[in-house]
N, C-alpha and C positions, 0 to 999 in steps of 0.2 A: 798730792793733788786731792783736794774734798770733795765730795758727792756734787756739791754743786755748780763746781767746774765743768765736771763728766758730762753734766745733763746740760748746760750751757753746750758743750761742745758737740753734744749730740744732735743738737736742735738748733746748730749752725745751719741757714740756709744759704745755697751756693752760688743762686740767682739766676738756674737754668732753666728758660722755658722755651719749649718749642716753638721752631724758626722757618714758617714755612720759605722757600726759596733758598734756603742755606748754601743749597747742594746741588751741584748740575744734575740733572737726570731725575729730578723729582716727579714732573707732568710722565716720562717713560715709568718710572717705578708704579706711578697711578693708575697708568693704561695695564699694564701688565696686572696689576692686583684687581681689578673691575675685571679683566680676561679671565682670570682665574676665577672669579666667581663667579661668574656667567657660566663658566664650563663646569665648576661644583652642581648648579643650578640644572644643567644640562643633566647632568651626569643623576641627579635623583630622580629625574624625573623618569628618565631611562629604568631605575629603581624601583618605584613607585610601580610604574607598569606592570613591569615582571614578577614584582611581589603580588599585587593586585590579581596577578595571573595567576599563580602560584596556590593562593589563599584560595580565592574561585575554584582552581583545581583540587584541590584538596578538601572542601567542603562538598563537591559533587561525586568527589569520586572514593568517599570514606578515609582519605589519607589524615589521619588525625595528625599524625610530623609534619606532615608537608601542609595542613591550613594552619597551625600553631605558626611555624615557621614562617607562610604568607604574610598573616599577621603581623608579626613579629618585625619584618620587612618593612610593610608600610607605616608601620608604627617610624621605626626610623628613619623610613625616609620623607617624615612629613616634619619631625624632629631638624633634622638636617636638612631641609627647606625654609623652613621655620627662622634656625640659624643662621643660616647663607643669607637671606631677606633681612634678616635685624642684624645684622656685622656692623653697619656704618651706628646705627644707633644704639647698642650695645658699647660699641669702643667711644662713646663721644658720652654715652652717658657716664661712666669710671673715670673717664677721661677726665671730664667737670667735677664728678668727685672726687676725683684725685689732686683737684688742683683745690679743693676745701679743706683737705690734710693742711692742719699747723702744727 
């Protein structure tokens, strides 16, 4: 077989694109994944708080670990908000690039 076979064969495309309605349980798979981000969304913000507290605490009370670490906290947890809030358009923008691959 020649090199130019290979590369033919490699850059067979297969014809699959995403099918929304394929699958029963698609709108339940939706509900459940928005749940879960909501409760992510929840859950930092819970974070955010504590770190917030933490950092405060430690900058009034000489704790130079525990404001590092405060910090360090909301740092991530504004990271992980950040993320949580851009999921849908994040995967939608790969997505559309993914779909410019030839």
């Amino acid at each position: 077989m020649y090199l130019a076979d290979q590369v033919i064969q490699l850059a067979y495309d297969p014809g699959i694109k995403p099918n929304e309605g394929g699958l029963p349980g698609l709108n339940v798979l939706k509900q459940v994944m928005g749940s879960i981000n909501l409760f992510g969304l929840i859950a930092v913000v819970g974070a955010l708080a504590v770190s917030a507290g933490v950092w405060a605490w430690g900058h009034h009370s000489g704790g130079h670990q525990a404001e590092a670490n405060g910090r360090k906290g909301v740092l991530v947890s504004a990271g992980a908000a950040l993320l949580l809030g851009a999921a849908n358009g994040v995967v939608a923008f790969f997505s559309t690039l993914g779909t410019q691959v030839h």
